[in-house]
N, C-alpha and C positions, 0 to 999 in steps of 0.2 A: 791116665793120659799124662804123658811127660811134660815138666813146664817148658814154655818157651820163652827164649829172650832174644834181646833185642839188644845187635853188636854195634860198633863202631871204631872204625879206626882210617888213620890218612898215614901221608905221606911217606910211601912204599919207594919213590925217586926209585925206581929201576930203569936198569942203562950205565950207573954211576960207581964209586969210580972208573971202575975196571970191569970188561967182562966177567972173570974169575969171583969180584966182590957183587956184583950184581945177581950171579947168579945161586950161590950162596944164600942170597937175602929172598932171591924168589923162591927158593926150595925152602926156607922156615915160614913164608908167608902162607905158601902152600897147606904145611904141615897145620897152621893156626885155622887155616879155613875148613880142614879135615873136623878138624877137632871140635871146631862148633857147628857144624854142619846136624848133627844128629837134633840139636836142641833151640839152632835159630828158626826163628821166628820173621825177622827182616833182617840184613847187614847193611849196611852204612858206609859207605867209603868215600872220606871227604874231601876228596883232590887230592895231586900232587905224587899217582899212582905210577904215572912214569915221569924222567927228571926232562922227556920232552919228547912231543905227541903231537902231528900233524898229517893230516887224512890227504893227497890227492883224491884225485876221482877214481883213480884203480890200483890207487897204492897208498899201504902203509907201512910204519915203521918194522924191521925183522924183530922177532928173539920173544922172549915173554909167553912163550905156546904152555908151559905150567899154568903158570898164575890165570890167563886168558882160559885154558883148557877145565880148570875149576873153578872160576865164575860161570863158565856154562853149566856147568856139572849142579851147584847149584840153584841156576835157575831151573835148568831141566826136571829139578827136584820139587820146582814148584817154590823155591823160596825167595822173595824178591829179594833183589840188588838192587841201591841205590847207590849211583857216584858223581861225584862232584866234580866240574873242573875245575884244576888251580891253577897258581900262574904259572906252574913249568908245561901245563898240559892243557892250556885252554882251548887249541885246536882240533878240540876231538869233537866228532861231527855224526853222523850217521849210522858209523860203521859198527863200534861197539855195543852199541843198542838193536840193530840188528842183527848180529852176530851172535851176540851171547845173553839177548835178553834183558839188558837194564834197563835202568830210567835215568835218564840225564839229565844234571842242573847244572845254570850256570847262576844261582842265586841262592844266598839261603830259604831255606822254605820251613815254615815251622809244621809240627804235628804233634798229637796228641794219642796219649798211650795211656791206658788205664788209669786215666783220668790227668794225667799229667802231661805239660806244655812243654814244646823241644821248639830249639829253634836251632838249626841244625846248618854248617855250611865250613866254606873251607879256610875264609877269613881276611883273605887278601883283600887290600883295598879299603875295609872298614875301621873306622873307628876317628882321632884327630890324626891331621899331619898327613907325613909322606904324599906331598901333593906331585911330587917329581914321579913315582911310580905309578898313581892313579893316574895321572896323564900317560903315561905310558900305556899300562893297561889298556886303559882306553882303546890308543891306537891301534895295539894288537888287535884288539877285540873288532877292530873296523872292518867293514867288508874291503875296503880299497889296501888295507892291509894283505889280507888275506889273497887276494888276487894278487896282489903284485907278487908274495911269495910264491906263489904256487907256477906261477911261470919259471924260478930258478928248476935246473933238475935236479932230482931227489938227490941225486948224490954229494953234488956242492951243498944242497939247502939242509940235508940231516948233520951233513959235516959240519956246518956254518953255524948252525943252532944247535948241537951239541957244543963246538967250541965254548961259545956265549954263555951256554947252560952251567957249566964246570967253573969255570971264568968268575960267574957270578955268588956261586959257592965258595970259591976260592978266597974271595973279597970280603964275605961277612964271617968268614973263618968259625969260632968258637963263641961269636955274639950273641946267638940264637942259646943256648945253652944257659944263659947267666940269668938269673931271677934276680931284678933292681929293687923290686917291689911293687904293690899295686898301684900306684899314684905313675909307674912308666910302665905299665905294660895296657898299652894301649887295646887290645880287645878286651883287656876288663873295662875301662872306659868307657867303650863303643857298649858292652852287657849293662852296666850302669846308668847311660843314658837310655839307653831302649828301656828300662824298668820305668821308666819318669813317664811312658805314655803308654806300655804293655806290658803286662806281670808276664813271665815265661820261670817255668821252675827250672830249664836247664839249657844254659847255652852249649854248645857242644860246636868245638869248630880244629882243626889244625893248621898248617901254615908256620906255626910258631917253633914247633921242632921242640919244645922242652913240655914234660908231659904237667900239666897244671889241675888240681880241683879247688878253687879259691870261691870262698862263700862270695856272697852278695849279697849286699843293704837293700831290703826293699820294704814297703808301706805295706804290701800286699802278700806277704808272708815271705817262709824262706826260698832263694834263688840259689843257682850256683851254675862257674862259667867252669868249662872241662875242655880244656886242649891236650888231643889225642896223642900229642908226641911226635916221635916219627919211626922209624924203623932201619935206621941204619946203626944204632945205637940202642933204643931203648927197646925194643919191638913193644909197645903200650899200646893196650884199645880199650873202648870204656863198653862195659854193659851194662844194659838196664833190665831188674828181674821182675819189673811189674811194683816195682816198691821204691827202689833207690838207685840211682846209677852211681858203679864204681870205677875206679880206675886200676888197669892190671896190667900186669908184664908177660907174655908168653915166655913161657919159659921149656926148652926140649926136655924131656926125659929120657 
């Protein structure tokens, strides 16, 4: 019997820059999902799969029928899908769960894998600080949000919220990319404090956009926090073989 493991990886931002780069990025995401498909076990995908995602009642966004066509493909395989929302894509609602078979979270959620503790999520929002975004968050995440936009038509509101989407990429430029160290990168922080009241051997989150495996202090043996990267630059996902999770870069042959 073949082993199996257990994948993980986020922020695929498909839609971004460009048609032409977007689609690109979904034909290697594609290729990476072929590729472990024979030997997963569960996959992981922790927000931030498209760079913006909002369900009407009988409409959603075009384009993405690869990437969409082979999470079904997978699950039809019988192999679950797990996906996250983040914050380019928090308004995904019914449809991709009934469509292609996931599970849908909008929180992290831990689990346990032969013998070892995951705590597993997309990252937004957690940790000290950025109290101007968690408010925001917030709001979006309101139901009076939600209703107000879904009265714009799809055409103005996909336009409106792509604009914003790019806009807000555009503004944090090359930030996301820089390692200051552990004392400023805040979901080690947010991993550090959680150790003070629950041992977990392995934080696993994205968001961050720069692919990270930074140990962790803990009373209760060794931790470690793994930010999945993103895929418009690094394509990085992390696997766990039953033993250790690593961090890896797809790479085409």
């Amino acid at each position: 019997m073949n082993k199996k493991y257990i994948y993980f990886a986020s922020d695929f931002h498909l839609g971004v820059p460009t048609y032409e780069k977007s689609f690109e990025r979904e034909q290697r995401i594609v290729k990476w999902l072929d590729s472990i498909k024979a030997d997963a076990a569960e996959v992981f995908l922790a927000g931030d799969l498209f760079d913006f995602w909002f369900e009407y009642k009988y409409t959603a966004p075009k384009g993405f029928i690869r990437f969409l066509g082979k999470i079904a493909e997978l699950t039809d395989a019988g192999i679950p899908v797990h996906v996250f929302t983040g914050n380019h894509d928090m308004w995904m609602y019914g449809y991709l769960p009934k469509e292609l078979g996931i599970q849908l979270y909008r929180e992290p959620i831990k689990r346990t894998f032969s013998g070892k503790s995951f705590l597993i999520g997309h990252g937004d929002g957690l940790g000290p600080g950025d109290y101007k975004y968690k408010f925001i968050k917030k709001f979006f995440a309101s139901k009076v949000c939600q209703w107000l936009f879904a009265r714009l038509h799809p055409n103005f509101a996909f336009g409106l919220a792509n604009y914003f989407s790019k806009s807000s990429r555009a503004s944090t430029g090359k930030k996301d990319e820089v390692f200051s160290g552990e004392e400023k990168e805040w979901l080690y922080t947010y991993c550090t404090e959680y150790l003070q009241q629950e041992h977990i051997d392995y934080f696993i989150f994205g968001h961050r956009h720069l692919p990270l495996q930074l140990p962790l202090k803990s009373n209760k043996g060794e931790s470690m926090y793994i930010n999945l990267g993103e895929w418009l630059n690094y394509n990085t996902y992390a696997v766990f073989d039953g033993t250790k999770v690593e961090l890896k870069e797809f790479k085409l042959s």
